[in-house]
N, C-alpha and C positions, 0 to 999 in steps of 0.2 A: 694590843689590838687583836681583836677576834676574826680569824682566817677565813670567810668566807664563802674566798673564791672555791674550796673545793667540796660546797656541802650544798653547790644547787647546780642543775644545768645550767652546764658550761653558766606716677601719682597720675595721671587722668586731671583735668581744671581743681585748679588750686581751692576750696573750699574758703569762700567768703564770708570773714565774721560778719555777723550783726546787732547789733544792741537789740536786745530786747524791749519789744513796745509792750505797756504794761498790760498782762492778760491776750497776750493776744501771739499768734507762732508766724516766723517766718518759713514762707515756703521756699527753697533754691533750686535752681535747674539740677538734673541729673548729673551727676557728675564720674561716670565712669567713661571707659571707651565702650566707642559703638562696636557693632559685629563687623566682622569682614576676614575676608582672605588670607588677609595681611597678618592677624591676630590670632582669628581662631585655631586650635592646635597648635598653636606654637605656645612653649611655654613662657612665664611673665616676666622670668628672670633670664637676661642674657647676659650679665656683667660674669666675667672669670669669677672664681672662686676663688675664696683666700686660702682653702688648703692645695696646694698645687698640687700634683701628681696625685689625689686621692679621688677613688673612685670609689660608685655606690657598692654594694650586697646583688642592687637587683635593679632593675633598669628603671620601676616603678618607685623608685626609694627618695628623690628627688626633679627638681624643673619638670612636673609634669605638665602638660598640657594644657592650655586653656578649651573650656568646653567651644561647641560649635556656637552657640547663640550666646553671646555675653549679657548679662543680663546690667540693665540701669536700673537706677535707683533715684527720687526725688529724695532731698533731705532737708526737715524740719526742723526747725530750731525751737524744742520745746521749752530750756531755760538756759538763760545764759547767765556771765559778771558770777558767778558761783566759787567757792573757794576750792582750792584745789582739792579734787575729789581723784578717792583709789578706788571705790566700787559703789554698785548701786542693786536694790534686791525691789522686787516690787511687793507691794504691801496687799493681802487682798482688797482693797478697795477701789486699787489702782495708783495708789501715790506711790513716790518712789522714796526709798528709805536710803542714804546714801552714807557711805564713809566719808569723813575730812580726812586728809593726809595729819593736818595738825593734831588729831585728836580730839575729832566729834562726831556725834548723829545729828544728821538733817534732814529733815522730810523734804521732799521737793513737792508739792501739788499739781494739780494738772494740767493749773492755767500757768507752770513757773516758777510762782513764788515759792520762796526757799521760808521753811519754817525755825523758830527757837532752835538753839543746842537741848540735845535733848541730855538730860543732865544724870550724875549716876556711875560715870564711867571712871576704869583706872585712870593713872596717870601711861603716859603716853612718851617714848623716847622718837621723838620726831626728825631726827638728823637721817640726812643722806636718802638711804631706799626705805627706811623705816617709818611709824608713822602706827594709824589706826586702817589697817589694812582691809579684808575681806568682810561680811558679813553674809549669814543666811539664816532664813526663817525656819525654825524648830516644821518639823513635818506635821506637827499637829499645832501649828501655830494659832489656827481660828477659834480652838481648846486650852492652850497653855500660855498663850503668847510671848514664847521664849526665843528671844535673837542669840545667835551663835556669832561671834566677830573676833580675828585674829590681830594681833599687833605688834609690836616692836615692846616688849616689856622693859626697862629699865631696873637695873638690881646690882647690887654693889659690887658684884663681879664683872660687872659691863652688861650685857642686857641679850636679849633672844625672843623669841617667836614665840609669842603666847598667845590661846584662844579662851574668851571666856565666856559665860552666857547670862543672862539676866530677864526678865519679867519685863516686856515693854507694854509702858503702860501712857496711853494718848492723851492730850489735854485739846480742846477745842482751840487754842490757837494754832497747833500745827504741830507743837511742838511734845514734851512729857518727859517721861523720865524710865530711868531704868532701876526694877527694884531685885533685890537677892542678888545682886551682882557676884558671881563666882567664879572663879580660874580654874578651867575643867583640864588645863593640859601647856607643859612649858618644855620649849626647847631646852636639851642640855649639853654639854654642858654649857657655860653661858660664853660670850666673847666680846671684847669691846670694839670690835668693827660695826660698820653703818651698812653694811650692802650685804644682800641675799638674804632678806628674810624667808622669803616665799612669798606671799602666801595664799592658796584660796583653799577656801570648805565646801564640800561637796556631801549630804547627803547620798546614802546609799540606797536601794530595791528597800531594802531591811532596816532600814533608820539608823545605820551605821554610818560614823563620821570620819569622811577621810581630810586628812591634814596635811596639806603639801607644804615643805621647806626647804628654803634653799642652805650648801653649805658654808654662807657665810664667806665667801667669797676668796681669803687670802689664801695664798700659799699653804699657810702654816696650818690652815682647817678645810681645805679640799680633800684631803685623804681621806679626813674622815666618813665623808661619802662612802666609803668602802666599808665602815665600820658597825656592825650591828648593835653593837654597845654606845653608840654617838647616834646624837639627834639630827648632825648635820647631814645634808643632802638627799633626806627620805620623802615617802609618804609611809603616813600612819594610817592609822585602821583604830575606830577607837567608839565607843557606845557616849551616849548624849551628857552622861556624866563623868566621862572621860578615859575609865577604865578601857583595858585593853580585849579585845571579844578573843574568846577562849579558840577560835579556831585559826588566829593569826599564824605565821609560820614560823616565827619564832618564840612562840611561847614558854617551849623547851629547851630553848638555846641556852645555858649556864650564861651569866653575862652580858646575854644580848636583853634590849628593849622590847619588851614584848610589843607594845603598840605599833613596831614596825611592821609595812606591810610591805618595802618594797625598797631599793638602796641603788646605788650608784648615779644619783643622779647631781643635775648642777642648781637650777634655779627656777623653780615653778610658780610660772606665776599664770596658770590658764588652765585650767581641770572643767569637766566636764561630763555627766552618765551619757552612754546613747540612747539608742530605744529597746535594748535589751540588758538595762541596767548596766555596763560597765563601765567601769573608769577610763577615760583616756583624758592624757596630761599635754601640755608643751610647755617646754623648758626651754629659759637661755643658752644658748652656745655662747661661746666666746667672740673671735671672730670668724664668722661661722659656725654652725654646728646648734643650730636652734632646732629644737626634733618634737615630733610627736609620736607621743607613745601609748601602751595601751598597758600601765602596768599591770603584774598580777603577784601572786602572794610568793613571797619570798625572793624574787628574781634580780638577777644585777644589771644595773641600766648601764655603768661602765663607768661613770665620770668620777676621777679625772682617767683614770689610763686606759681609755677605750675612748673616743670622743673625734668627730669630723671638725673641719674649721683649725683655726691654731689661736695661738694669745695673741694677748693685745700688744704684745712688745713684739709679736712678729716670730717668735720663736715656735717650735712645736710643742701640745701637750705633754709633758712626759715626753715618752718616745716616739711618738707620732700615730700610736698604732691608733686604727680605725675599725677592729676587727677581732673575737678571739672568741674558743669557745665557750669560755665558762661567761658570756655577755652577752646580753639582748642588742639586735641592731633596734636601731631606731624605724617606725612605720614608716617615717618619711624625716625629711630633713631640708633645712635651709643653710644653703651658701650662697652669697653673702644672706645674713640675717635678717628677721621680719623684726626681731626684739616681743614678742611675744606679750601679750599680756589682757587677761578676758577672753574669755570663751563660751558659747553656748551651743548645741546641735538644736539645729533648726528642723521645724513639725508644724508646719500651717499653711495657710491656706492664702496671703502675701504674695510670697514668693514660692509658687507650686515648684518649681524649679530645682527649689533649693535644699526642697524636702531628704534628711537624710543625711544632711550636708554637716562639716563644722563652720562655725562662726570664730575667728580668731581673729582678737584687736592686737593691729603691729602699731608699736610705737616709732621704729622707725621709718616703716613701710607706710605709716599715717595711713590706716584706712583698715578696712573688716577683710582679711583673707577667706575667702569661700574654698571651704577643699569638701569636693563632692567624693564620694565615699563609694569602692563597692568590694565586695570581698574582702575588709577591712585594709583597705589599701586605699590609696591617694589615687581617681582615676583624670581626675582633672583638678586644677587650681585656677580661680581669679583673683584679682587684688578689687576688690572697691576703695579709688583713693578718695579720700576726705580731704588732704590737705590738715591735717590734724594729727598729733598723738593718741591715737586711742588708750584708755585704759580698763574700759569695760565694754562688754558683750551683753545684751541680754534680750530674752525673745518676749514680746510684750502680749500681754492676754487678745491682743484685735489681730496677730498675727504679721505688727509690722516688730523692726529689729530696731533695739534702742540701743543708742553708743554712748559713752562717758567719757569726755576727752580728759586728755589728761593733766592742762592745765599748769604746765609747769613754768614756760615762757609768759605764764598772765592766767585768766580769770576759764574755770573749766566753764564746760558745755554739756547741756544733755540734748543731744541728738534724733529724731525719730525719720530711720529709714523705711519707703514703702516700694513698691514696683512703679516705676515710672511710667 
């Protein structure tokens, strides 16, 4: 394994299904808390934490504060009875192009209806956290029409996180196909576990593709997080056809992956640019230790042996530590967990509020975490609960927020939040 560490510094009313009437959206009452005394400034979470005795870096690092004015939200039921969807990208026209967990594309339309499998795609290892995961539209999408989408690959060694991209091409039923179908980029080495794939794609400023993965979860493949020759627990950094961009920071490393852009982390499933192009991630913690960060090129995020929260059998990570120099603290962090997953920074005109803000779908927090942002610090947090799993985030061209539930207990939802 290649040494690393000394070559860098150091729920609100429960959200009411309803069947969808054909063509046509339900509206629901607003469903956060109201403002007041009671709430505002204090922060959302007051349950102990499961790592006991651990405390933050800096006072702003966690439970910050709720802002003065909470803000509500009306929520639309734009489709419902849908299969279990992992993500959803908007199409210019305005439909929405969605992942199946099982292994599909489906357009959802704007009255609802769910279109054909759009046909064309790998085969798909669908067990456990795996599935046909992330998708995003090539940056010159209205010119190339090329979709980028990450998945669970299946491969004789057991299977891993692969992205690949293909030529989407429409048919007037809804639905179409995917042509040149290619694999721009594959987790290594490979493992036959089902959990921590990652994954989401983020487009870069520069057309650069970052790749977040989780490390596969067991014992026996967390360490390799720490390993710049292992694909497990990274983001990469990588150009549309999957090569590695020459200014990565390990380019020169004997050994290491070049496409890495950034290591020690656990399980990212929520990535995001701001408004000054950079990356910032949130990754699962254990129990505890769910964080958001802001990687950058080369740096160690910690996990497994730097990491707030403890396992799941109760014991500590490693040694417990929360702290060291050669590791990035986390910008902010959650104890007990939001479970993470979807993300987008909000820029509209909606919710002027919010402007600036991150959007992050908790799956067990069921609802869109708003963490308003200033000097790249966490200066307040709310929870919008839904009474749902969320699994995707995304900010819609009219300026309302569209959620993707997740669907797991029964049939997902697409969601359209506005200002109440």
């Amino acid at each position: 394994m290649l040494n690393f560490r000394d070559m860098t510094r150091h729920k609100g009313n429960k959200f009411l299904k309803s069947p969808l009437l054909r063509g046509l959206a339900v509206t629901l009452a607003g469903v956060t808390a109201t403002a007041g005394a009671a709430v505002a400034q204090q922060p959302v979470e007051t349950r102990a934490p499961n790592g006991v005795g651990q405390t933050p870096q800096r006072a702003d690092q966690t439970r910050a504060p709720q802002p003065d004015t909470l803000t509500t939200v009306d929520t639309q039921v734009i489709a419902a009875d849908l299969p279990p969807l992992w993500a959803m990208e908007f199409l210019p026209d305005g439909r929405m192009l969605t992942t199946v967990k099982a292994g599909a594309l489906r357009i959802v339309a704007a009255d609802g209806s769910l279109g054909p499998e759009i046909t064309g795609l790998p085969e798909v290892d669908g067990r456990g956290q795996g599935g046909l995961l992330d998708v995003a539209l090539s940056p010159q999408f209205e010119t190339d029409g090329q979709v980028f989408f990450s998945y669970a690959e299946p491969r004789d060694d057991g299977n891993g996180t692969a992205v690949a991209s293909g030529k989407l091409v429409l048919d007037e039923a809804g639905g179409g196909r995917l042509e040149d179908v290619r694999v721009i980029f594959r987790q290594t080495p490979s493992h036959s576990g089902n959990a921590h794939f990652g994954s989401r794609l983020v487009f870069g400023a520069q057309g650069e593709l970052f790749v977040t993965v989780g490390e596969r979860s067991d014992a026996a493949t967390r360490q390799q997080a720490q390993d710049p020759a292992s694909g497990f627990g990274k983001v990469f950094r990588i150009d549309a056809s999957g090569a590695a961009l020459g200014d990565n920071p390990f380019v020169a490393l004997d050994g290491a992956l070049p496409q890495v852009w950034s290591l020690g982390h656990r399980n990212m499933q929520a990535a995001a640019l701001d408004d000054k192009g950079r990356l910032w991630t949130v990754e699962h913690g254990p129990r505890g230790g769910d964080e958001l960060n802001r990687p950058e090129a080369g740096l160690n995020y910690g996990w497994p042996e730097v990491t707030y929260g403890i396992d799941y059998s109760g014991a500590n990570i490693g040694d417990g530590i929360t702290a060291t120099a050669a590791t990035e603290q986390p910008v902010y962090y959650w104890d007990p967990v939001i479970a993470p997953s979807g993300m987008t920074f909000y820029q509209g005109d909606e919710f002027p509020e919010w402007n600036g803000a991150f959007l992050v779908g908790g799956l067990v927090s069921q609802g869109v975490v708003v963490l308003h942002m200033k000097d790249d610090r966490v200066a307040y947090e709310q929870q919008i609960s839904l009474g749902e799993r969320v699994r995707d985030v995304k900010l819609g061209q009219d300026g309302a927020v569209y959620v993707v539930t997740d669907g797991r207990s029964g049939a997902s939802q697409i969601l359209r939040l506005t200002k109440a």
